[in-house]
DSSP file (Angstrom, degrees, kcal/mol; ACC not computed):
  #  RESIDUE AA STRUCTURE BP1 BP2  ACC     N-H-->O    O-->H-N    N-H-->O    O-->H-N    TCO  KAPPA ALPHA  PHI   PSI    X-CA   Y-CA   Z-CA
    1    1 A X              0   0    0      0, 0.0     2,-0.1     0, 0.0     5,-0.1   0.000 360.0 360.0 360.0 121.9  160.6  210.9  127.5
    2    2 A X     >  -     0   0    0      1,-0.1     4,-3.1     3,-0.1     5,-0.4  -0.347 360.0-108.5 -73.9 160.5  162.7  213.3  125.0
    3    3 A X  T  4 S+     0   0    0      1,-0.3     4,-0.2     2,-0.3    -1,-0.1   0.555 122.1  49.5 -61.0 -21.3  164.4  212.3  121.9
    4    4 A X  T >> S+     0   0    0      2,-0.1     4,-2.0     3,-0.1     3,-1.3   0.943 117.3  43.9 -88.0 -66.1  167.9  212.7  123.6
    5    5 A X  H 3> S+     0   0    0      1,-0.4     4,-1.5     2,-0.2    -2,-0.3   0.794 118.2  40.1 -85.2 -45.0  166.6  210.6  126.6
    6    6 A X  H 3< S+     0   0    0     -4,-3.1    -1,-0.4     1,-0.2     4,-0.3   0.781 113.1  58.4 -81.0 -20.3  164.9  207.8  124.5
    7    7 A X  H X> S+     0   0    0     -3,-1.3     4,-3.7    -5,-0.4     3,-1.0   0.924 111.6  41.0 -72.2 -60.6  167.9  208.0  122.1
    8    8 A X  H 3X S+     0   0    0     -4,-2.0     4,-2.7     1,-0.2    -2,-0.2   0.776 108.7  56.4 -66.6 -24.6  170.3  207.1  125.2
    9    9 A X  H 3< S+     0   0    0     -4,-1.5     4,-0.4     2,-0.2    -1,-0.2   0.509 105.4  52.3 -91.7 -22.1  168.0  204.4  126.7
   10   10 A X  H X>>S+     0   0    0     -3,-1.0     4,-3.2    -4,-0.3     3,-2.6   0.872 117.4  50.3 -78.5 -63.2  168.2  202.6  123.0
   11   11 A X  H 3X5S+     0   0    0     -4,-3.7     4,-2.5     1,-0.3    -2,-0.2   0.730 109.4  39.8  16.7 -93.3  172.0  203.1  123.8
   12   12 A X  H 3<>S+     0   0    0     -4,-2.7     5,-0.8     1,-0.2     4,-0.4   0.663 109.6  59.9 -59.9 -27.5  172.2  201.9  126.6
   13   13 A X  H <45S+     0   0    0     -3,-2.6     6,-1.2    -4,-0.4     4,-0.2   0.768 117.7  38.6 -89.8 -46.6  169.6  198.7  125.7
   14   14 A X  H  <5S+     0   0    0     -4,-3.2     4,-0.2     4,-0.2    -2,-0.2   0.825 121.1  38.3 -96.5 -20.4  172.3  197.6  122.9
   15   15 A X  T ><<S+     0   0    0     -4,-2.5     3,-1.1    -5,-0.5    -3,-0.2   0.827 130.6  23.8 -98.0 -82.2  175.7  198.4  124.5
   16   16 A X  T 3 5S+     0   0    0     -4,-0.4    -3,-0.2     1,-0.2    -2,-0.1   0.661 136.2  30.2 -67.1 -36.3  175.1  197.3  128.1
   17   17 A X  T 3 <S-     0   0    0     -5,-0.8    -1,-0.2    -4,-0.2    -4,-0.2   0.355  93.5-136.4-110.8 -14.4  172.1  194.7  127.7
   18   18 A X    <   +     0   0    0     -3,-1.1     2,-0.4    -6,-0.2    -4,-0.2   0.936  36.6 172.9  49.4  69.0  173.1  193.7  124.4
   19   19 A X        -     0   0    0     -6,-1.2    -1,-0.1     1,-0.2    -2,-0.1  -0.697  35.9 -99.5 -99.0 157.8  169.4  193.8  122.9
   20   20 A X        -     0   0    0     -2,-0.4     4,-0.2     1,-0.0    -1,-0.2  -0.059  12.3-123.9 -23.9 150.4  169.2  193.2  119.2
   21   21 A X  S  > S+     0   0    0      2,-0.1     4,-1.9     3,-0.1    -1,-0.0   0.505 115.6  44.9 -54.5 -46.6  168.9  195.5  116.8
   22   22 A X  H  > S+     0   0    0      2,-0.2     4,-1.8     1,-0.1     5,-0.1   0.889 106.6  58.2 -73.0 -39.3  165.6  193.3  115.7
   23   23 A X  H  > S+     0   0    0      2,-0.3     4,-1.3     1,-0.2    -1,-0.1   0.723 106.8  46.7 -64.7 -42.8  164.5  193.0  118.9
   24   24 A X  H  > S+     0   0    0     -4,-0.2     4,-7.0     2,-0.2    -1,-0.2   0.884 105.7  61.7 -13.8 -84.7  164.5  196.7  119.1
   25   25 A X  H  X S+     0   0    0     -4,-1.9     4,-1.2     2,-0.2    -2,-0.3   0.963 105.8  42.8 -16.3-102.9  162.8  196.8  116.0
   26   26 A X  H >X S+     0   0    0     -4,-1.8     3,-2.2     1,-0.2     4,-1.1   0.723 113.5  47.2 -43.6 -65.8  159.6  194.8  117.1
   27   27 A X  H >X S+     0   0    0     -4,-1.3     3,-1.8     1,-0.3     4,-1.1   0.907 114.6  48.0 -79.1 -59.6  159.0  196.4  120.6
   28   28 A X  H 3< S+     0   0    0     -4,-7.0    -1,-0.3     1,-0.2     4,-0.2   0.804 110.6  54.1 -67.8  -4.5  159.4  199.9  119.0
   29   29 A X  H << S+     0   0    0     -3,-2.2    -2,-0.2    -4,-1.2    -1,-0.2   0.854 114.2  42.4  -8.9 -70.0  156.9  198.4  116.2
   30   30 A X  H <X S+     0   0    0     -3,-1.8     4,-1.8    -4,-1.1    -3,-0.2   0.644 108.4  57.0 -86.9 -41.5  154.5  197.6  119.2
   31   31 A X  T  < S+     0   0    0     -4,-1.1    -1,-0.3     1,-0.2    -2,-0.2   0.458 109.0  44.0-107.1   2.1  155.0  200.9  121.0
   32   32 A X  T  4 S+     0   0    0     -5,-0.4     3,-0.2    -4,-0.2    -1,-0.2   0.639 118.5  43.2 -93.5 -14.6  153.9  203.2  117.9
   33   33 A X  T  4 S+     0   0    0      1,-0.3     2,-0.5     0, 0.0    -2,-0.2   0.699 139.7  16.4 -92.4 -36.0  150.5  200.6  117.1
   34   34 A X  S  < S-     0   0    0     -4,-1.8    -1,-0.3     2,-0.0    -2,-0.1  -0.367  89.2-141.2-125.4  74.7  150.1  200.7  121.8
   35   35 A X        +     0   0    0     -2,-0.5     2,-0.3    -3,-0.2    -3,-0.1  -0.039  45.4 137.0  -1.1 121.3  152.1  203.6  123.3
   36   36 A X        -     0   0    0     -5,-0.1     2,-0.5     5,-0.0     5,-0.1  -0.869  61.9 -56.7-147.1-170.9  153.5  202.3  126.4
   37   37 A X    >>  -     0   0    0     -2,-0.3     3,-2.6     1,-0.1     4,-0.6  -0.619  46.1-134.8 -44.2  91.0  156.7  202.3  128.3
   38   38 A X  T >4 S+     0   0    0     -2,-0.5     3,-2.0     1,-0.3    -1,-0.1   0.754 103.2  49.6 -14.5 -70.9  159.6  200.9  126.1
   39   39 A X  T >> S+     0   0    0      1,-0.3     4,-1.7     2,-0.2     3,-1.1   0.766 104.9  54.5 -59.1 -22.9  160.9  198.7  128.9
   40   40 A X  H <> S+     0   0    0     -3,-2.6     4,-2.2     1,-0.3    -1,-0.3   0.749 111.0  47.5 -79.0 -16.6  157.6  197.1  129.7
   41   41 A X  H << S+     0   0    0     -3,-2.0     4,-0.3    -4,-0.6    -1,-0.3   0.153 100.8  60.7 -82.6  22.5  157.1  195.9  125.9
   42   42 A X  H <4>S+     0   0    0     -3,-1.1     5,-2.4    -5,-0.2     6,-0.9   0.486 115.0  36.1-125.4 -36.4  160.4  194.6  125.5
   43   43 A X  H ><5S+     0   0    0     -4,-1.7     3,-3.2     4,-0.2    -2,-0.2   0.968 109.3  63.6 -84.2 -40.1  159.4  191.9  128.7
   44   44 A X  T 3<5S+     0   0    0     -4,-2.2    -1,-0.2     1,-0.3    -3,-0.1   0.823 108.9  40.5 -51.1 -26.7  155.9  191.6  127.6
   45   45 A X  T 3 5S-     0   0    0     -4,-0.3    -1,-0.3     0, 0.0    -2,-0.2   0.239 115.9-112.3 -92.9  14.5  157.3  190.1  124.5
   46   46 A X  T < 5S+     0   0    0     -3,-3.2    -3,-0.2    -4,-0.4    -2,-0.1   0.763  80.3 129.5  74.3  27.5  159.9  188.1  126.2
   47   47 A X  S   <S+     0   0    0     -5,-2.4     2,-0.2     1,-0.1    -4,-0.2   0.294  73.0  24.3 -90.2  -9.1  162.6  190.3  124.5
   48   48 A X  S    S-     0   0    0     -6,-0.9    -2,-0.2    -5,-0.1    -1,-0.1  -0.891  86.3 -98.2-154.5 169.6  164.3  190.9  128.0
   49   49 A X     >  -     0   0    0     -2,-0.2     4,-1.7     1,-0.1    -2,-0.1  -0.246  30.3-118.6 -67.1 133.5  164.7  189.2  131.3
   50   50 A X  H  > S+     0   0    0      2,-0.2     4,-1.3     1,-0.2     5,-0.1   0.938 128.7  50.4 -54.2 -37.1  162.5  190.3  134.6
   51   51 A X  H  > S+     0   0    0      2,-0.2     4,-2.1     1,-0.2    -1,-0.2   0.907 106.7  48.3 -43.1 -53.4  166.3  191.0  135.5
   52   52 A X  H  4 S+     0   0    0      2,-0.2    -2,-0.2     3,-0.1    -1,-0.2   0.602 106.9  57.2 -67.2 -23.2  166.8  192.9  132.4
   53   53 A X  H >X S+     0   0    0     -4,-1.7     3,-2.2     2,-0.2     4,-0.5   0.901 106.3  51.7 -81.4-116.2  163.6  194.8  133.3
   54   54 A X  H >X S+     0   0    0     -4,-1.3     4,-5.2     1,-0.3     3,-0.5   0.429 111.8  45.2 -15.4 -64.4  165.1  196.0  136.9
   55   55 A X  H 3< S+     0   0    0     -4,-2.1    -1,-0.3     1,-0.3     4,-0.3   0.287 105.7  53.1 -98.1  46.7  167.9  197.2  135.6
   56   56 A X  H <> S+     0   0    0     -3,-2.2     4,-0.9     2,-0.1    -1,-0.3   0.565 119.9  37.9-102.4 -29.6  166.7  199.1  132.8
   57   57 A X  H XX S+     0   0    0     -3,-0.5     4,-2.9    -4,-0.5     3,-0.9   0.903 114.8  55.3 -81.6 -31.4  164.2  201.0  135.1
   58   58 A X  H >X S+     0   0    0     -4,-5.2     4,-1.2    -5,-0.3     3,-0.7   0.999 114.3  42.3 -63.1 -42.7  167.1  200.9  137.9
   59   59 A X  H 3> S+     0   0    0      1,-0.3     4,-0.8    -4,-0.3    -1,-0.2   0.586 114.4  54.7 -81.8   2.7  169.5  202.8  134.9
   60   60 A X  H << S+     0   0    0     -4,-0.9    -1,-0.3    -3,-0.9    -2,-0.2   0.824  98.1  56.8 -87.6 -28.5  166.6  204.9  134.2
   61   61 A X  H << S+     0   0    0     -4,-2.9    -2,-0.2    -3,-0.7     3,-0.2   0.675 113.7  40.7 -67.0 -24.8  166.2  206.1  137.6
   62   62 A X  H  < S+     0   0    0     -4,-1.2    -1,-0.2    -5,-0.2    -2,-0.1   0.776 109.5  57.3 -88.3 -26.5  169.8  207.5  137.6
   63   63 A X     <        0   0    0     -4,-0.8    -2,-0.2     1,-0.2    -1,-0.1   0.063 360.0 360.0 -88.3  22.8  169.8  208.9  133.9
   64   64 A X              0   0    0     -3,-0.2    -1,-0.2     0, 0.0    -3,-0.1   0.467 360.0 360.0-134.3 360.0  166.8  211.1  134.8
């Protein structure tokens, strides 16, 4: 994911989903010590909804 893409996807994560700013914080923490797929740390740490999870992959799947 490019720097524009990952940029919009924090974006999108605080204006539509209303994540934290802290919440934020930790996951991208987590994904520089274990590389993985933003959205899947942010439920592994209970930081979003299995809900919130769909549709962040459903709004990735149109913004790509």
């Amino acid at each position: 994911m490019g720097t524009a893409s990952y940029t919009k996807l924090v974006r999108f994560l605080q204006e539509e989903l209303a994540i934290s700013s802290s919440a934020l914080q930790v996951a991208l923490k987590h994904v520089e010590q274990d590389p993985g797929p933003l959205p899947m740390v942010l439920w592994q740490y209970g930081l979003v909804t299995l809900e919130q999870l769909d549709i962040i992959y459903d709004w990735l799947e149109t913004a790509t």
